[in-house]
N, C-alpha and C positions, 0 to 999 in steps of 0.2 A: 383705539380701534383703527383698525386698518379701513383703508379705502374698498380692499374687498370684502372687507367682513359686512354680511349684510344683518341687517337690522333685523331683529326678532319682532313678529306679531305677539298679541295675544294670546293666540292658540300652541305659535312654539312653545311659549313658555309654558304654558298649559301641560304641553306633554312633555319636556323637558322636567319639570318640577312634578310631573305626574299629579295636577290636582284638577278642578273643575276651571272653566275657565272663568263661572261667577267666583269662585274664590280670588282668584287676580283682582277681578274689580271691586271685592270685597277688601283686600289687603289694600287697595289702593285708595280707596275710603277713606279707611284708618290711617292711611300712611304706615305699614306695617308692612309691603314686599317691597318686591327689587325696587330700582327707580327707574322708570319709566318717563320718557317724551313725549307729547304729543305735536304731530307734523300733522297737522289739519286735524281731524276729527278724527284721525287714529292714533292709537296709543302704539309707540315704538318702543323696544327694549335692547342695549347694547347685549351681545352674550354676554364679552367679559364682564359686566357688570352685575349679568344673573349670576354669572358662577361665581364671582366675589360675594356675592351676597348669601348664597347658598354656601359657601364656606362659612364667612359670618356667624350665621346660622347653627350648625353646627357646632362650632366654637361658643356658643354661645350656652349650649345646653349640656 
């Protein structure tokens, strides 16, 4: 990740992956979405690590 790439919320990913955003915290539960950081009491998401995972995905099914 580059130094300008900035860190996806929640909610990007939310609309990026077009689902609710309880679903995120649902997958995150299970261990079952992207991976996710948390920097204090918020959950951070690298992109390229959405979109690798959403390829994944994909490939998977």
């Amino acid at each position: 990740m580059s130094e300008a790439e900035v860190l996806w919320t929640v909610q990007d990913v939310s609309a990026f992956l077009r689902v609710p955003v309880a679903t995120i915290y649902q997958w995150r539960v299970r261990s079952e979405g992207p991976p996710a950081m948390r920097i204090g009491r918020h959950l951070r998401f690298a992109p390229e690590t959405v979109r690798e995972w959403t390829r994944d995905q994909r490939e998977a099914s």
